[in-house]
C-alpha positions as CSV (number, residue, x, y, z in Angstrom):
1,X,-59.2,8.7,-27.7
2,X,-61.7,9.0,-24.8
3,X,-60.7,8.2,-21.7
4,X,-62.6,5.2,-20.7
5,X,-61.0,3.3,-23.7
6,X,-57.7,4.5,-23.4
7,X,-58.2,2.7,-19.5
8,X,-59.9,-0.5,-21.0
9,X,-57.3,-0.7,-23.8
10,X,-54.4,-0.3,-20.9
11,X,-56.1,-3.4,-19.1
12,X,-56.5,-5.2,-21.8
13,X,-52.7,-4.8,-22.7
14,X,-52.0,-6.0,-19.0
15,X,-53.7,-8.4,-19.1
16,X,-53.5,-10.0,-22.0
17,X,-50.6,-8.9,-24.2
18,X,-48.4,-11.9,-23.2
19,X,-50.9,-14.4,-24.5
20,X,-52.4,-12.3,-27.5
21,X,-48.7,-12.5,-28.7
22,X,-48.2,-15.8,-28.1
23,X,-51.9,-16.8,-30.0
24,X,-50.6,-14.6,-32.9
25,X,-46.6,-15.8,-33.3
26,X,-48.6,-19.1,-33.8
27,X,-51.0,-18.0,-36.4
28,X,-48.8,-16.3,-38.6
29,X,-45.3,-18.8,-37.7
30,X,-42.7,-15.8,-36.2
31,X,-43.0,-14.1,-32.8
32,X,-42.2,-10.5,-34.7
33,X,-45.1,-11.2,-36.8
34,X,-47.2,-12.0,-34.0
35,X,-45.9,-8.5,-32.5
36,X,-47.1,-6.6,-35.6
37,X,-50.4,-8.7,-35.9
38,X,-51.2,-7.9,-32.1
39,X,-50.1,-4.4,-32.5
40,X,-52.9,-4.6,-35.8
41,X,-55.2,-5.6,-33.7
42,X,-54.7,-3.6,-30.7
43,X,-54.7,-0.2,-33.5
44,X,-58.1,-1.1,-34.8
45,X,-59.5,-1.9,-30.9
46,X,-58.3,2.0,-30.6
47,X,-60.0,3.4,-33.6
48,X,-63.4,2.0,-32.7
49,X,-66.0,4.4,-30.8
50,X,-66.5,4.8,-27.4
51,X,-68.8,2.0,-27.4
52,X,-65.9,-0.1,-27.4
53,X,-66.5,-0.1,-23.4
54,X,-69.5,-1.8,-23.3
55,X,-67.7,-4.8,-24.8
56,X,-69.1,-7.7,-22.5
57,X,-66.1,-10.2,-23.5
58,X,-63.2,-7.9,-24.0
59,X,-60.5,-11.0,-23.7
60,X,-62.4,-12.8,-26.4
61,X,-63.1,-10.0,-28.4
62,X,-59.1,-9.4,-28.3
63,X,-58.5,-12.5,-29.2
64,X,-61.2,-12.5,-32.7
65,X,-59.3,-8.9,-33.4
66,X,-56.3,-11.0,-33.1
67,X,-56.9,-13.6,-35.0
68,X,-58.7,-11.0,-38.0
69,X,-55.2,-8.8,-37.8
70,X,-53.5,-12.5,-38.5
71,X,-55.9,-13.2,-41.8
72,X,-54.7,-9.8,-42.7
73,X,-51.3,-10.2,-42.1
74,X,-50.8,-13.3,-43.6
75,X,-52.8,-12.3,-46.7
76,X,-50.9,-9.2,-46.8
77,X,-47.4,-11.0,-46.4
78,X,-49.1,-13.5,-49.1
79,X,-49.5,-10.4,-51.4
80,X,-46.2,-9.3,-51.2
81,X,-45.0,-13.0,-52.0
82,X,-47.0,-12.9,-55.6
83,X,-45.6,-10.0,-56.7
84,X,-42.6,-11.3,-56.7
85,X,-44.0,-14.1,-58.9
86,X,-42.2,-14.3,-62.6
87,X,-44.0,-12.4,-65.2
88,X,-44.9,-15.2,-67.3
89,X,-46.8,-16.6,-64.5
90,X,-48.7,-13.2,-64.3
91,X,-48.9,-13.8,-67.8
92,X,-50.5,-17.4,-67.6
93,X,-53.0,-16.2,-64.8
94,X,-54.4,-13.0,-67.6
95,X,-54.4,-15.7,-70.0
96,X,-56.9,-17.6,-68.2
97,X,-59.2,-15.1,-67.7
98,X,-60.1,-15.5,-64.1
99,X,-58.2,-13.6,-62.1
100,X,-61.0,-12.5,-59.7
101,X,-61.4,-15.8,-59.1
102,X,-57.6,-16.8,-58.0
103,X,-57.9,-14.2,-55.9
104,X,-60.7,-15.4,-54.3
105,X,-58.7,-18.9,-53.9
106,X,-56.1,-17.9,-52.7
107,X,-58.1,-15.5,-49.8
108,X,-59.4,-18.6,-48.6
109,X,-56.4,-20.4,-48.4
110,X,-54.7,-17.8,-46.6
111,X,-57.3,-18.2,-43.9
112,X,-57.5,-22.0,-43.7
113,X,-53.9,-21.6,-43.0
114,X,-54.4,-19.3,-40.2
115,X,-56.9,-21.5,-39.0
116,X,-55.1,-24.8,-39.2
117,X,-52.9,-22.7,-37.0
118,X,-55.0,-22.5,-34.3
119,X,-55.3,-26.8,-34.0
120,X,-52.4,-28.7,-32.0
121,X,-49.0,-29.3,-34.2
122,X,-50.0,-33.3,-34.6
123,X,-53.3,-32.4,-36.0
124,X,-52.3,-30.2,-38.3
125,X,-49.7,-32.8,-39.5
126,X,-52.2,-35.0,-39.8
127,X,-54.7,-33.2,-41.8
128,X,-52.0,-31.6,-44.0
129,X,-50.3,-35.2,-44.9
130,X,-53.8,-36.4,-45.6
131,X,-55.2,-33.7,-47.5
132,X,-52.8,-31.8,-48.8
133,X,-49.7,-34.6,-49.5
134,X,-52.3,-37.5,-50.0
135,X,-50.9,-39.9,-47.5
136,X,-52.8,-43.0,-46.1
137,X,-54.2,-42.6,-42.5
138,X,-51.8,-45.9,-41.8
139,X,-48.7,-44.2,-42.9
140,X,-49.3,-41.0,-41.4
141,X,-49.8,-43.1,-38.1
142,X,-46.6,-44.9,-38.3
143,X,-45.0,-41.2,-39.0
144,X,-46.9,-39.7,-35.9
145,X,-46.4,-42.6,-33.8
146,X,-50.2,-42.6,-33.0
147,X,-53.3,-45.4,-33.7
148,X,-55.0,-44.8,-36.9
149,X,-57.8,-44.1,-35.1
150,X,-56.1,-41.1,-33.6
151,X,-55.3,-40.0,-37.3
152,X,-58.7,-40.1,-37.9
153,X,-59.7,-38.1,-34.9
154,X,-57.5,-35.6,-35.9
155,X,-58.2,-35.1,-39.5
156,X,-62.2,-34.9,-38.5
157,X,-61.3,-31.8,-35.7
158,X,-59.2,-30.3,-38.3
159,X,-61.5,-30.0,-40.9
160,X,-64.4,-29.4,-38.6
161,X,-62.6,-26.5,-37.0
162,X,-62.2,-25.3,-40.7
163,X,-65.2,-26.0,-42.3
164,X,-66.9,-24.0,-39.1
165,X,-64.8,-20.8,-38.7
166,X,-64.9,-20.4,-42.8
167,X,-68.3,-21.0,-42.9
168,X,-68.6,-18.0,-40.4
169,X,-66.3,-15.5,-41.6
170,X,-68.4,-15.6,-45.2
């Protein structure tokens, strides 16, 4: 590893490795996850070039490596999950005849749940009680103790945070 990256990667561990860990533990739900996701992250930083350097954003740029090491490792800890999925499920999926397409699916929700990650807890609530449990915006405001309004607000930042960083990583 040349020398000048070995210094900016040593500054940017400094610096930063308190709150890289702290971003990932959230994006992937365990702090020794978020220690192997930063660890990811801070691997591929080292296996770039030298022109690594001229990086004019290196906190931020941590930070996207981070949160890229956290699709990974929640798609990879995903992976592991299905293959311990029953046989005749595997079975059911061939059966269909669109496997490439599950795959596909299930990629992208891997990432919307890294992403939904990334919103405060009451937002994610919110979004996942609407969309994903089918709850009223009234009875998920009497849950979250908050104005309907409020639920609103916070299902419209959720899925425009989403929609956004998708739309971007495709």
């Amino acid at each position: 590893m040349p020398r000048a990256l070995n210094h900016w990667l040593g500054e940017l561990y400094r610096r930063h490795h308190r709150d890289l860990v702290r971003f990932a533990a959230r994006l992937v739900g365990d702090r020794d996850g978020g220690e192997e996701v930063v660890q990811n992250a801070y691997l591929r930083l080292a296996g770039r070039s030298a022109q690594a350097v001229a990086i004019e954003h290196p906190k931020t740029y941590a930070f996207a490596a981070t949160r890229t090491a956290a699709i990974d490792f929640t798609a990879r800890r995903h992976a592991e999950w299905l293959h311990r999925v029953d046989i005749e499920e595997i079975d059911a999926l061939a059966a269909r005849g669109d496997c490439e397409g599950d795959l596909h699916h299930r990629r992208r929700i891997v990432r919307l749940a890294v992403l939904l990650n990334e919103l405060p807890p009451a937002c994610q609530r919110a979004f996942v009680m609407n969309k994903l449990e089918g709850r009223g915006h009234r009875e998920i405001a009497a849950h979250l103790g908050v104005s309907v309004s409020m639920v609103e607000k916070h299902i419209l930042r959720a899925l425009i945070h989403c929609r956004d960083l998708m739309r971007d990583e495709e």
